[in-house]
BAROTI-182975 format. One line per 8 residues: number of its first residue (from 1); their letters; for each residue y, z, x of N, C-alpha, C. Coordinates in steps of 0.1 Angstrom, whole numbers. Layout:
<nodes>
NUM = a = Y,Z,X,Y,Z,X,Y,Z,X  ...
</nodes>
This chain:
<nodes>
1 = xxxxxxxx = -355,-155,-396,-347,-164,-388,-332,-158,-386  -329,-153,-395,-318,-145,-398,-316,-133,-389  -326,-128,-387,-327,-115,-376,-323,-120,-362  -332,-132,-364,-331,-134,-345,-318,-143,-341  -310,-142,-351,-298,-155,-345,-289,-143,-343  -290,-128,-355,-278,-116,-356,-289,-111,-336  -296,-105,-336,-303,-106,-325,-294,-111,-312  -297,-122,-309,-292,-129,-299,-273,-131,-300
9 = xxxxxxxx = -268,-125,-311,-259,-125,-308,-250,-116,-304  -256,-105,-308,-254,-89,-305,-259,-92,-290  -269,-97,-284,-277,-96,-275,-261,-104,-266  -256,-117,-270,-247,-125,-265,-227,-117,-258  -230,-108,-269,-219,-100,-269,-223,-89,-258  -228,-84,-258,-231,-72,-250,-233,-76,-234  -230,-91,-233,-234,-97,-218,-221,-99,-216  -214,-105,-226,-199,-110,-225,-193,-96,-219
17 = xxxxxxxx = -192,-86,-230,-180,-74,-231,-187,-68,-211  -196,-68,-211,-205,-63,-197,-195,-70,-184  -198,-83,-186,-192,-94,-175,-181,-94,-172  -171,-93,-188,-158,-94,-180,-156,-78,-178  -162,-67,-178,-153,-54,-175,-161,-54,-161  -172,-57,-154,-168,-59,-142,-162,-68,-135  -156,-76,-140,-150,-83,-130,-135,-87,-130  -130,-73,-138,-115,-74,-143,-105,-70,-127
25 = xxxxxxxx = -95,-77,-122,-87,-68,-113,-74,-70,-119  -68,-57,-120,-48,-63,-129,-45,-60,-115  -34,-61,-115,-23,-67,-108,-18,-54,-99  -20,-46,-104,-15,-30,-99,-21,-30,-81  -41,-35,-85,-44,-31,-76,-44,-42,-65  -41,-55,-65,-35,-65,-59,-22,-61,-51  -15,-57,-53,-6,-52,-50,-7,-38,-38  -17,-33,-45,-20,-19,-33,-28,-28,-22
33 = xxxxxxxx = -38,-34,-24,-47,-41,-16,-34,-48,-4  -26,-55,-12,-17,-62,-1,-8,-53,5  -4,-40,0,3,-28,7,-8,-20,19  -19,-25,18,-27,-19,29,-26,-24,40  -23,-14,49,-19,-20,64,-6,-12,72  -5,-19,82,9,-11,86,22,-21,86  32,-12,86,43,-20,83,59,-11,91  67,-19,98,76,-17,101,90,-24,98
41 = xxxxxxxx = 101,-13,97,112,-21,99,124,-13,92  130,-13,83,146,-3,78,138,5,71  141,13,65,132,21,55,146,30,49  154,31,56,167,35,54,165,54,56  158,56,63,153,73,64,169,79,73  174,88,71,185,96,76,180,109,80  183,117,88,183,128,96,199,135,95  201,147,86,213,151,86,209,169,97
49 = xxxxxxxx = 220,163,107,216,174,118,226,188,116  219,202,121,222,214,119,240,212,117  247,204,129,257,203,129,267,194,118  262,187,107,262,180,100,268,163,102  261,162,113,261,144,117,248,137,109  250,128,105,242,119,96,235,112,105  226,109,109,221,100,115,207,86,106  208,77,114,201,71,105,189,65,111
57 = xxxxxxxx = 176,64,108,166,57,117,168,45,123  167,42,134,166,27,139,159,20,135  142,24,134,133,17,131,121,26,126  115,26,114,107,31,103,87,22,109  81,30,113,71,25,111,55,33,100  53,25,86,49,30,76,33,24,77  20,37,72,5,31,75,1,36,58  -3,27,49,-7,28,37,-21,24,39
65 = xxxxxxxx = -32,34,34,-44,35,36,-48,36,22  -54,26,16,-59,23,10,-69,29,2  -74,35,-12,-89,41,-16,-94,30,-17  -106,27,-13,-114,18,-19,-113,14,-35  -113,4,-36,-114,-5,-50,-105,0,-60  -89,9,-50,-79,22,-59,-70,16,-61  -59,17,-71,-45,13,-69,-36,26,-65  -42,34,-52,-34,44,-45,-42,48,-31
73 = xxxxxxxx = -40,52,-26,-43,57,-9,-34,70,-3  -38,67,8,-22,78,14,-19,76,23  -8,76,30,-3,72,41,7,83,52  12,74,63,19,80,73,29,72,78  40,82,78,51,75,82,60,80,94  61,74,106,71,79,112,85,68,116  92,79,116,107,75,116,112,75,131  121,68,136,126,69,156,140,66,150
81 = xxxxxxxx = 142,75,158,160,81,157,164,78,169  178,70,173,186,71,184,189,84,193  195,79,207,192,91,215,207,95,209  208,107,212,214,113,208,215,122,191  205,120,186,198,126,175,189,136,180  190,149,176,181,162,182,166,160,177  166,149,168,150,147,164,149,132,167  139,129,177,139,115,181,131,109,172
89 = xxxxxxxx = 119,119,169,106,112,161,107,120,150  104,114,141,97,121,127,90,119,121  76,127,120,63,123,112,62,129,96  58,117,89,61,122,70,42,118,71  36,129,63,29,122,54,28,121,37  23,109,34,28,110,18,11,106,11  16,105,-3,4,99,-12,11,89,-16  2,78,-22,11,66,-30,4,61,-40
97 = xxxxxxxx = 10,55,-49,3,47,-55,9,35,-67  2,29,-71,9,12,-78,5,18,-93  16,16,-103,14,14,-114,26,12,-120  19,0,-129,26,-11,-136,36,-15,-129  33,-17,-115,39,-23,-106,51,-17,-100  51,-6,-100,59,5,-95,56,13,-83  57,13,-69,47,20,-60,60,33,-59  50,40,-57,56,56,-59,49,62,-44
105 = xxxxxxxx = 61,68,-37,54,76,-27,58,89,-27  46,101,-28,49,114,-27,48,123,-17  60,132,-11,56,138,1,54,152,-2  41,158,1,36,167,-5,41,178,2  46,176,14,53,186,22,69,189,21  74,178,12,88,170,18,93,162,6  93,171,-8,93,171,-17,111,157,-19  121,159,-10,129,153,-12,127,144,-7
113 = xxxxxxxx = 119,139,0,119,126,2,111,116,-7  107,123,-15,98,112,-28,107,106,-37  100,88,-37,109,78,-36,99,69,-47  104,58,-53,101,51,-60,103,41,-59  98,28,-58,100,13,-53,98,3,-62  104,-1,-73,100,-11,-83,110,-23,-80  121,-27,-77,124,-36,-71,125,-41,-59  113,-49,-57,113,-53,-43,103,-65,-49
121 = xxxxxxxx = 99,-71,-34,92,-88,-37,84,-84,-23  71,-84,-27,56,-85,-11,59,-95,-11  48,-102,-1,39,-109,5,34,-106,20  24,-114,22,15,-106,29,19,-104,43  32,-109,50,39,-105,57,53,-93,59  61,-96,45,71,-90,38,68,-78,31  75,-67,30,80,-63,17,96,-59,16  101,-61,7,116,-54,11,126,-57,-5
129 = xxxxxxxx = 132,-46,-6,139,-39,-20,147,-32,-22  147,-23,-30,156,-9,-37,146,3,-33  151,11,-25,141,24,-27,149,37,-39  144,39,-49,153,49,-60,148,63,-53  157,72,-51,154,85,-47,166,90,-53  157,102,-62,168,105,-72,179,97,-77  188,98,-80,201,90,-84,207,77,-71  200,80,-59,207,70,-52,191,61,-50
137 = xxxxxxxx = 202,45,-46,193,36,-42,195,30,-30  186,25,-25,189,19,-9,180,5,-8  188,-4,-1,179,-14,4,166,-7,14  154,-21,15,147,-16,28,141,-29,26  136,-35,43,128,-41,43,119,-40,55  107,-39,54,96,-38,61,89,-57,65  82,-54,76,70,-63,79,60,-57,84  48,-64,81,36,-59,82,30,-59,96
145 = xxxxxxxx = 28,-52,106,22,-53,121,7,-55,122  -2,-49,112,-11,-43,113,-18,-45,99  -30,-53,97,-35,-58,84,-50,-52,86  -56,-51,76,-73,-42,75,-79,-59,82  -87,-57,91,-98,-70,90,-110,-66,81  -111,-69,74,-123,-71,64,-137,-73,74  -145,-66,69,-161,-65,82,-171,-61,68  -182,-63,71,-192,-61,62,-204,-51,73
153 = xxxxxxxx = -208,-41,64,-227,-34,70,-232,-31,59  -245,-31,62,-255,-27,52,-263,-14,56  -270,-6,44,-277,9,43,-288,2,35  -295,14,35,-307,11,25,-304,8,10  -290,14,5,-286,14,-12,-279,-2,-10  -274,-7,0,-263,-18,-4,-255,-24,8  -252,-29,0,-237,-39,13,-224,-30,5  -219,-33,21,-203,-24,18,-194,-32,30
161 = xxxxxxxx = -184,-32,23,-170,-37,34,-162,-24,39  -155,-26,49,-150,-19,50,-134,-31,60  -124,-18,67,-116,-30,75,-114,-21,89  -111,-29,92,-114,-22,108,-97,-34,119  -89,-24,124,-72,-26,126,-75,-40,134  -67,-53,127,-64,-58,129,-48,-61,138  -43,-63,148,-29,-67,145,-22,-82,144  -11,-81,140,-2,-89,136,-4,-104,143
169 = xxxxxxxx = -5,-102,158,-9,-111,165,-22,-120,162  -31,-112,167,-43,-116,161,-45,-125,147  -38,-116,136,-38,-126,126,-31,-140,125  -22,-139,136,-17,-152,136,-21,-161,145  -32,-154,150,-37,-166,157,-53,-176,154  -53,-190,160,-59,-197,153,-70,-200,168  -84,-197,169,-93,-198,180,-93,-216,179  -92,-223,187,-93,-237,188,-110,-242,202
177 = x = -122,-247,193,-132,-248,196,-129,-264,211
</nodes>
């Protein structure tokens, strides 16, 4: 009797420890999930020209792409500079990623522009903060244009989601039957 209660309890445990590790999400990847999408707005990017005029972006637009079920992805960013700046456009691409609530973006080409983001506040419209780059810090705030729409297909192994470009519009709108 003794066997089968140690039995079923081992048996009891090994469903528990099972259950919750698939169904754990922390916060890291909540966070990347809501950073997926595109987003525009200050980002605070400068362009210091051959002649040494500072210039500053007018408007930042950033695309964070998501790994599946990752707390990192990679992204694209371009910058639009006023006329009279010898670079109107500028294209970054970077890697990113969330830990312990820290989003870190790295530019693999563009080593000075890797930046660090721990004070700031999302939501699913918002984001906006401190960017730390090296010793200096800068405000920025972004909005989101461009959100994943969530879609589902199936193969012979499974169901899979994927998101396919929503915009900003669209999400705010409500179909009335």
């Amino acid at each position: 009797m003794m066997k089968k209660i140690t039995s079923w309890a081992k048996m009891l445990i090994f469903v528990l420890v099972g259950a919750l590790s698939l169904t754990s999400c922390d916060k890291d990847d909540m966070k990347a999930a809501n950073l997926d999408g595109t987003w525009e707005g200050d980002f605070f990017m400068e362009y210091l020209s051959p002649s040494g005029i500072l210039y500053h972006a007018k408007s930042t637009m950033i695309r964070f792409d998501q790994k599946p079920f990752k707390n990192y992805g990679v992204g694209y960013q371009i910058d639009y500079y006023p006329k009279g700046c010898p670079v109107l456009i500028a294209f970054h691409e970077f890697d990113w990623s969330v830990e312990d609530g820290i989003v870190t973006m790295v530019y693999p080409t563009e080593p000075e522009l890797n930046i660090r983001i721990y004070d700031y506040r999302m939501s699913s419209t918002s984001f906006h903060g401190v960017i730390e780059k090296g010793a200096s810090k800068t405000a920025f705030s972004l909005d989101k244009v461009e959100d994943p729409d969530w879609g589902e297909y199936s193969d012979r192994v499974g169901t899979y989601y994927y998101a396919k470009p929503r915009t900003a519009a669209e999400a705010d709108s409500v179909s009335v039957e």
